[in-house]
Backbone atoms as SQL, in Angstrom:
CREATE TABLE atoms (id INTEGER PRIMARY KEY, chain TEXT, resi INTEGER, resn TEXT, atom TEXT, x REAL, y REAL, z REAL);
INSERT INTO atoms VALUES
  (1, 'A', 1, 'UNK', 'N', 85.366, 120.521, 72.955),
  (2, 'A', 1, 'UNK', 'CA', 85.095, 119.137, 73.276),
  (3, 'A', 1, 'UNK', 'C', 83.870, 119.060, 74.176),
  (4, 'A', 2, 'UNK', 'N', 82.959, 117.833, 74.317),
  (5, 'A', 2, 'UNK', 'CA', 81.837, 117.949, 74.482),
  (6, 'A', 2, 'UNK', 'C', 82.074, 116.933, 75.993),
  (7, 'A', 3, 'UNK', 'N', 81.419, 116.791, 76.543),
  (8, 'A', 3, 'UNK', 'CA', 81.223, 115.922, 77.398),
  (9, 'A', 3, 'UNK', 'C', 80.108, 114.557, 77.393),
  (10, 'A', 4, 'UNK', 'N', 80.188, 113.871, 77.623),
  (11, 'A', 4, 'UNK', 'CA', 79.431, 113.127, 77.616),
  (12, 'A', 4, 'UNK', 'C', 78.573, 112.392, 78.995),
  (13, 'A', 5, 'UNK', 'N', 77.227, 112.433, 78.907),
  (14, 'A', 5, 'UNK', 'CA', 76.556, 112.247, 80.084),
  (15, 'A', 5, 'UNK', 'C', 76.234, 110.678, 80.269),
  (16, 'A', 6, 'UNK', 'N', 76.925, 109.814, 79.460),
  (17, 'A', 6, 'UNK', 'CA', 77.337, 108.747, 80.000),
  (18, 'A', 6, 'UNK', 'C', 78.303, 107.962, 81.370),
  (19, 'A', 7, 'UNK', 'N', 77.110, 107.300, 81.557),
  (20, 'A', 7, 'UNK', 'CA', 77.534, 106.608, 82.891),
  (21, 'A', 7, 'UNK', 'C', 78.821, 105.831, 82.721),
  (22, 'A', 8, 'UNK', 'N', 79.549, 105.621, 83.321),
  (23, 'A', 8, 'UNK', 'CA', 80.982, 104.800, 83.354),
  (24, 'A', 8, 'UNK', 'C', 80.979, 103.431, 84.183),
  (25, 'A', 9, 'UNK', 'N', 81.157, 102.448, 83.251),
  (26, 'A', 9, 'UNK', 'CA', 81.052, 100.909, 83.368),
  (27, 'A', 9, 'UNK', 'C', 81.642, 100.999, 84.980),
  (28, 'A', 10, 'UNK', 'N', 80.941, 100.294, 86.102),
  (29, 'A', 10, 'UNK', 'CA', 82.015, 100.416, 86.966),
  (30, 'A', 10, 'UNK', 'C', 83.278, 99.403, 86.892),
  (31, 'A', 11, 'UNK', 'N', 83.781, 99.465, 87.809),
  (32, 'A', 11, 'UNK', 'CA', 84.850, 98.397, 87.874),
  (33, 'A', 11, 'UNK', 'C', 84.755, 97.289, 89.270),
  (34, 'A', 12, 'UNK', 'N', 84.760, 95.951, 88.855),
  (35, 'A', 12, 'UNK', 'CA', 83.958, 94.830, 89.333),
  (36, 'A', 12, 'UNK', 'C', 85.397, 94.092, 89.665),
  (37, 'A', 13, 'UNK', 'N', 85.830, 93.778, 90.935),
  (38, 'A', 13, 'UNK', 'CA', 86.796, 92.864, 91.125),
  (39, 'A', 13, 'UNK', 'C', 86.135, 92.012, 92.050),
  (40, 'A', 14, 'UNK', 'N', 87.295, 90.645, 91.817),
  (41, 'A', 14, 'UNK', 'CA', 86.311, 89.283, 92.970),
  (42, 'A', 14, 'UNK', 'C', 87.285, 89.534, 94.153),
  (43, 'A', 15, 'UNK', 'N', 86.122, 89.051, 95.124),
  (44, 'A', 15, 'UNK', 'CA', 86.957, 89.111, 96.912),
  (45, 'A', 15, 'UNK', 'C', 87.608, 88.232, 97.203),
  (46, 'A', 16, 'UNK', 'N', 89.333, 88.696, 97.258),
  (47, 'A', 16, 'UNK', 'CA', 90.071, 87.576, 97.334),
  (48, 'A', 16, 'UNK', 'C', 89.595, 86.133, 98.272),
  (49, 'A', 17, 'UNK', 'N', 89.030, 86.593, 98.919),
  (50, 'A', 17, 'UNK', 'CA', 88.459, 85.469, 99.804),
  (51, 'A', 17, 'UNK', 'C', 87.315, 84.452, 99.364),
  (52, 'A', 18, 'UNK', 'N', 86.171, 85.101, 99.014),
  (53, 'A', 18, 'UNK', 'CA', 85.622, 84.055, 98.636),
  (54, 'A', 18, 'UNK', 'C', 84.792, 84.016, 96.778),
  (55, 'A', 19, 'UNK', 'N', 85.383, 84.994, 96.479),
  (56, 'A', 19, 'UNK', 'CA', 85.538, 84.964, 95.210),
  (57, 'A', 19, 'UNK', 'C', 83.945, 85.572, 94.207),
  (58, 'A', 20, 'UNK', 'N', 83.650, 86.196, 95.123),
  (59, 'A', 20, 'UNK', 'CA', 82.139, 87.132, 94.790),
  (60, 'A', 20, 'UNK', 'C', 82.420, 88.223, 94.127),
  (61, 'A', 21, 'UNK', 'N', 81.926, 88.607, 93.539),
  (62, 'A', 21, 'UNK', 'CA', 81.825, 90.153, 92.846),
  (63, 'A', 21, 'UNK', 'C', 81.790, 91.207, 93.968),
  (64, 'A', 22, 'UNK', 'N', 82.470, 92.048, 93.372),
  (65, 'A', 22, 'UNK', 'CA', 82.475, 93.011, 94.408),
  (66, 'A', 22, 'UNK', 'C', 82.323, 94.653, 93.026),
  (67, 'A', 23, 'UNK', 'N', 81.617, 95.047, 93.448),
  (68, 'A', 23, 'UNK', 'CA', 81.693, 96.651, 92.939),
  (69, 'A', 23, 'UNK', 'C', 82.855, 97.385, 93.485),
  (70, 'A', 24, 'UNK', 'N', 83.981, 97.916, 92.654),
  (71, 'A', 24, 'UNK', 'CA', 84.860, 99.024, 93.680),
  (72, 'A', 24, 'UNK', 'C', 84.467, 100.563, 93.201),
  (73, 'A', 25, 'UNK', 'N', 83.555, 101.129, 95.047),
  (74, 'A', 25, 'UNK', 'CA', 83.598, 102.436, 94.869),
  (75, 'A', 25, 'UNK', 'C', 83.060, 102.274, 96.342),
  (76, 'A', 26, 'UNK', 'N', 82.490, 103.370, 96.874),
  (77, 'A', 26, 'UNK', 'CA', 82.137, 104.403, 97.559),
  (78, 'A', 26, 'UNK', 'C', 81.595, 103.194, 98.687),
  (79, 'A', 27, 'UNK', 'N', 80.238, 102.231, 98.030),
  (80, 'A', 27, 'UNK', 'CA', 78.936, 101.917, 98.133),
  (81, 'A', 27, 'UNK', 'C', 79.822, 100.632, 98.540),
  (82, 'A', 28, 'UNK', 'N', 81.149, 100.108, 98.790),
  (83, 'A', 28, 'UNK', 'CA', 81.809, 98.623, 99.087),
  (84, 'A', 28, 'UNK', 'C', 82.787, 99.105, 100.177),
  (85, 'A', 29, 'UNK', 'N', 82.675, 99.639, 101.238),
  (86, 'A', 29, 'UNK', 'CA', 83.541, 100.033, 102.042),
  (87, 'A', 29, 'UNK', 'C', 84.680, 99.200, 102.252),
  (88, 'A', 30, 'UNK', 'N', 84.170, 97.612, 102.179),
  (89, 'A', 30, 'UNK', 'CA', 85.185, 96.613, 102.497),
  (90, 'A', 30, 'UNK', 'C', 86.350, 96.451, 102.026),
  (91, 'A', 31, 'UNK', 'N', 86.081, 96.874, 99.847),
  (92, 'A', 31, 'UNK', 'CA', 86.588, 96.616, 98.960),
  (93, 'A', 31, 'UNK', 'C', 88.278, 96.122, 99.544),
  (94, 'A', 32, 'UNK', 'N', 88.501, 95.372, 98.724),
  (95, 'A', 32, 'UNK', 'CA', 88.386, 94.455, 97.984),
  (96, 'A', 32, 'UNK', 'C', 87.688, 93.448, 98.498),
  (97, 'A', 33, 'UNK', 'N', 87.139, 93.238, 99.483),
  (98, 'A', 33, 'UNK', 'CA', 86.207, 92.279, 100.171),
  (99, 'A', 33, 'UNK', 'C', 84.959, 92.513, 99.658),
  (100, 'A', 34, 'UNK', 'N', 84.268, 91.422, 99.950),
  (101, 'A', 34, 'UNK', 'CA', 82.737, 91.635, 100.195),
  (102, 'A', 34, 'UNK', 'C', 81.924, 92.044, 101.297),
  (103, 'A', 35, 'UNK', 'N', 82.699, 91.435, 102.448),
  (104, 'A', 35, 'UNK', 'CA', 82.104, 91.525, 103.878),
  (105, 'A', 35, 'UNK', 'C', 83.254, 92.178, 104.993),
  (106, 'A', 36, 'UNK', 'N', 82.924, 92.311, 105.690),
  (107, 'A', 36, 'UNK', 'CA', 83.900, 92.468, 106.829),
  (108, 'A', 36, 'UNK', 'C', 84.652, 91.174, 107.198),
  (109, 'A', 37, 'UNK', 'N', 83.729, 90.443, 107.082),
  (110, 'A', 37, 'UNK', 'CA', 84.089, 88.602, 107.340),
  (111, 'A', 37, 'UNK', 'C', 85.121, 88.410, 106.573),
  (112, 'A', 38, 'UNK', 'N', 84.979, 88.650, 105.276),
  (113, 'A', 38, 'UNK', 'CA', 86.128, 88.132, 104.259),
  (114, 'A', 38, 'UNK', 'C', 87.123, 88.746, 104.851),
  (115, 'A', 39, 'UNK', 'N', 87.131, 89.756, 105.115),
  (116, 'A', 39, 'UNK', 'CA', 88.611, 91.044, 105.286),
  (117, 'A', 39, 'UNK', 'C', 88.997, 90.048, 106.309),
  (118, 'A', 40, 'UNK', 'N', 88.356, 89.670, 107.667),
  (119, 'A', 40, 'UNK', 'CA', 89.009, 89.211, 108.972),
  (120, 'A', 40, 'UNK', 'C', 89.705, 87.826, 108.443),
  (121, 'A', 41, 'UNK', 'N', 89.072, 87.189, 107.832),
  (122, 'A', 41, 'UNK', 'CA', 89.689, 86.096, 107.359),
  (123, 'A', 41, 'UNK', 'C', 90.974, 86.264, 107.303),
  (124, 'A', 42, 'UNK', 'N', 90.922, 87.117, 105.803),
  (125, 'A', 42, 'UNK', 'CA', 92.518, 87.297, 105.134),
  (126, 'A', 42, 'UNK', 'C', 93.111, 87.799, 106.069),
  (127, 'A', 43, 'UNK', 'N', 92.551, 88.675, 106.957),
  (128, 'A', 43, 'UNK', 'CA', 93.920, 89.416, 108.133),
  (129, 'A', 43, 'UNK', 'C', 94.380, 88.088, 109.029),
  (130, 'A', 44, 'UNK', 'N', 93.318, 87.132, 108.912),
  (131, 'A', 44, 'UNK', 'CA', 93.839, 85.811, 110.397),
  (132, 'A', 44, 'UNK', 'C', 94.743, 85.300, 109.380),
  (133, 'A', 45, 'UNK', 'N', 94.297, 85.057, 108.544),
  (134, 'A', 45, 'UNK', 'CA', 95.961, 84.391, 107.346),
  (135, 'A', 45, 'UNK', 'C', 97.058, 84.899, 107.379),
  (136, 'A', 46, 'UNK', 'N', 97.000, 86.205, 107.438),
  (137, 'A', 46, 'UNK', 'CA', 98.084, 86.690, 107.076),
  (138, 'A', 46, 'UNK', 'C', 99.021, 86.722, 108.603),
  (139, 'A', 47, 'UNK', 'N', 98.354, 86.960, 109.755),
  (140, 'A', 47, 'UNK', 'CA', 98.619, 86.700, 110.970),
  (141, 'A', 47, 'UNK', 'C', 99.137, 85.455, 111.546),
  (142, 'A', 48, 'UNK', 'N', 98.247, 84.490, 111.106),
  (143, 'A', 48, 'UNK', 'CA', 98.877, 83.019, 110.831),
  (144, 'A', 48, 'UNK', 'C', 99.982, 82.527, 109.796),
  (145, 'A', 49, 'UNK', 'N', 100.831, 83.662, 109.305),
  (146, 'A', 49, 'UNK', 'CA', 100.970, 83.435, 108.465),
  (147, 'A', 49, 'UNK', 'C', 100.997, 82.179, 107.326),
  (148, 'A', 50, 'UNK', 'N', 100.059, 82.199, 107.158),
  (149, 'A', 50, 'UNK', 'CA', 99.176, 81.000, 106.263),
  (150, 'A', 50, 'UNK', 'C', 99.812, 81.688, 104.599),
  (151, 'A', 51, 'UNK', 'N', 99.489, 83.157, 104.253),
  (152, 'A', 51, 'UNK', 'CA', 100.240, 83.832, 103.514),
  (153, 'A', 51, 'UNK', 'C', 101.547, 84.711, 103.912),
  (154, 'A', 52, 'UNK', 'N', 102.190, 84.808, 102.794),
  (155, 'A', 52, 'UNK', 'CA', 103.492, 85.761, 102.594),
  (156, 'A', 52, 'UNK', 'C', 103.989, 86.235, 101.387),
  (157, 'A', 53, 'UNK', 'N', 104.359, 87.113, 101.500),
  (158, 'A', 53, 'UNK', 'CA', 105.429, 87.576, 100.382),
  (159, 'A', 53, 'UNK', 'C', 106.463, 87.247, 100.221),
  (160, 'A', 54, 'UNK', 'N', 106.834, 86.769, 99.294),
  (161, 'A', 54, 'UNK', 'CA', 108.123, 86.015, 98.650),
  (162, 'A', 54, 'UNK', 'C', 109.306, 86.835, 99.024),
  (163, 'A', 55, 'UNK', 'N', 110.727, 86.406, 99.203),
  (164, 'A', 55, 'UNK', 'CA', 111.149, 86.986, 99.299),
  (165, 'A', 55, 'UNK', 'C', 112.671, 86.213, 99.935),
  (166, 'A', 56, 'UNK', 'N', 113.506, 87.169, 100.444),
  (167, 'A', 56, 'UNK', 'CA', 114.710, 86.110, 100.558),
  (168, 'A', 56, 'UNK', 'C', 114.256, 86.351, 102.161),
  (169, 'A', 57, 'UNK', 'N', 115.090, 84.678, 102.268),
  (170, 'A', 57, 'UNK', 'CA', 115.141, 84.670, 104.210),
  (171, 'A', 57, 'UNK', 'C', 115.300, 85.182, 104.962),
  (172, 'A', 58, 'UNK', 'N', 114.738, 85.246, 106.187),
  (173, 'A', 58, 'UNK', 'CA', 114.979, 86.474, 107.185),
  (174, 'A', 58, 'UNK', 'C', 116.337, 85.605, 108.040),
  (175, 'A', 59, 'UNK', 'N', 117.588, 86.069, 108.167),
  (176, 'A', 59, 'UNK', 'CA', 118.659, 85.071, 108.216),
  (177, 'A', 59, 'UNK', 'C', 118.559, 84.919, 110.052),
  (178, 'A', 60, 'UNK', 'N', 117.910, 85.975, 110.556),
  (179, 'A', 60, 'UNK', 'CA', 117.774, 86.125, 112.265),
  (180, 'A', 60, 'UNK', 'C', 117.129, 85.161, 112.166),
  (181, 'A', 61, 'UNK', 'N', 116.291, 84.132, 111.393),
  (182, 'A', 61, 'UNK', 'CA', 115.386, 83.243, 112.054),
  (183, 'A', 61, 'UNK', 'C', 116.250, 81.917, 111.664),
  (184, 'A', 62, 'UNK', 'N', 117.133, 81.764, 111.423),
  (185, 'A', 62, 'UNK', 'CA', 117.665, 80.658, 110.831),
  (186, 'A', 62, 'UNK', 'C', 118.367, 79.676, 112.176),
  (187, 'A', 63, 'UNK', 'N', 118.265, 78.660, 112.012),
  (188, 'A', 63, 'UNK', 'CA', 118.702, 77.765, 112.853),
  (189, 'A', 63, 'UNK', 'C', 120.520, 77.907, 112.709),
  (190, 'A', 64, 'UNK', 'N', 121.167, 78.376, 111.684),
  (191, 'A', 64, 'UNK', 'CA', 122.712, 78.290, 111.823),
  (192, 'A', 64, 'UNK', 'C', 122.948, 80.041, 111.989),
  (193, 'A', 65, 'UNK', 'N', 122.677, 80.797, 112.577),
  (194, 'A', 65, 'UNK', 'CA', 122.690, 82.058, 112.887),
  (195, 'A', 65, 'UNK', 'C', 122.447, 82.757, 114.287),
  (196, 'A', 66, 'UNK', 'N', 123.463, 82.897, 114.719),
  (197, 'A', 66, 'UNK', 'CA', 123.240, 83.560, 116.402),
  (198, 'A', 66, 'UNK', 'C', 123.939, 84.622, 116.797),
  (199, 'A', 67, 'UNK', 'N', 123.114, 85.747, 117.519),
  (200, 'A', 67, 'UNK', 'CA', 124.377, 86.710, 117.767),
  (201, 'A', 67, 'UNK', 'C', 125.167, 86.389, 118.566),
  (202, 'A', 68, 'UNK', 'N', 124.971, 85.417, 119.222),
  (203, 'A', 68, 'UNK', 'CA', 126.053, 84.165, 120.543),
  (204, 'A', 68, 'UNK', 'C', 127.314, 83.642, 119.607),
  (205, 'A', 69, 'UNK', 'N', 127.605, 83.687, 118.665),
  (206, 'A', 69, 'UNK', 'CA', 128.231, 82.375, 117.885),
  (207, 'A', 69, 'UNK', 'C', 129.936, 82.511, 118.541),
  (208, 'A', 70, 'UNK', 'N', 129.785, 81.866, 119.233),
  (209, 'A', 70, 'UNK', 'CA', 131.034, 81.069, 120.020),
  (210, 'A', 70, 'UNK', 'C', 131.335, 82.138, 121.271),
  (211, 'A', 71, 'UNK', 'N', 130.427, 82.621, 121.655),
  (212, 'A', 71, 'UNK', 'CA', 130.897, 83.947, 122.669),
  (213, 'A', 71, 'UNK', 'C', 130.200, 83.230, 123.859);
């Protein structure tokens, strides 16, 4: 089998943030970002939680749930 000295298409995803092309390799440290900016963004979102992962309720945060309950 031979090899081939063809270059390999890279692979191009958009920055969740602001929706630019991004190259993923070596040369995009940020990746999946574009900037450092974008990355801080999404981390203040996620901090704010502005985003989340789905999921079932955390029942400790619930207004009818106490480790007090009638003690």
């Amino acid at each position: 089998m031979s090899q081939s000295n063809t270059p390999t298409t890279p692979t191009i995803v958009k920055c969740p943030t602001c929706k630019k092309e991004v190259e993923w390799g070596e040369q995009s440290p940020y990746r999946p970002f574009c900037t450092k900016r974008c990355q801080l963004i999404d981390l203040g979102e996620w901090a704010e939680e502005e985003k989340s992962i789905p999921g079932a309720p955390d029942l400790s945060d619930s207004d009818g749930w106490s480790e007090d309950m009638g003690h």
